[in-house]
N, C-alpha and C positions, 0 to 999 in steps of 0.2 A: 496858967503858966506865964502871964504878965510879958506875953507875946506881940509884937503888933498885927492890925489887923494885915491881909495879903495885899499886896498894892496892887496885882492885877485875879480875877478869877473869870473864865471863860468854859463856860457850860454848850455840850451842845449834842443834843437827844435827835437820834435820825432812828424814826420805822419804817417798815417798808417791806413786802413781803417778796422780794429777790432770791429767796433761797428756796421758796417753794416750787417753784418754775410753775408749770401749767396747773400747779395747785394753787397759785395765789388767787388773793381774793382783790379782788375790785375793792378800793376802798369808800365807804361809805354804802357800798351795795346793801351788805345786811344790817347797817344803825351800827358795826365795829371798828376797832382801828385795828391799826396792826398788830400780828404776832408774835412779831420780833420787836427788837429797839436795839440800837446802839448806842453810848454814851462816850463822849470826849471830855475831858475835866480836865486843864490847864489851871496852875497856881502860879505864882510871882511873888518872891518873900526875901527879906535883906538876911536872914537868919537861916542855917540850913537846919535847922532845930527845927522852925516849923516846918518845912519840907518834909521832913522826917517823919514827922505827928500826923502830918497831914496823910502821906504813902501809910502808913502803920493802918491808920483807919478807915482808907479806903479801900486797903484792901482785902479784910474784912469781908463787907459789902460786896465788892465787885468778884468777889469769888464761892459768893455763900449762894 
């Protein structure tokens, strides 16, 4: 699409089993990690074209 690359990108993956209450697990008790994850994905782009490309295909993913 002869796009530039995004001048900022900010990723950030949090698990943690908060929603199980007195079911959660202790992490690292049984050799697993968490059951859950949450993701935060920030972009930074001079073109709102990428922005667009970028939302189109993420969300995709973040809803499948």
């Amino acid at each position: 699409m002869k796009l530039d690359d995004f001048k900022r990108v900010q990723i950030q993956a949090i698990g943690d089993e908060s929603l199980y209450g007195a079911n959660a697990r202790v992490y690292g008790e049984d050799g697993e990690g968490p059951r859950e994850a949450a993701v935060w994905i920030a972009v930074e782009h001079s073109d709102k074209k990428a922005i667009d490309v970028f939302g189109r295909e993420l969300a995709a993913s973040a809803t499948g």
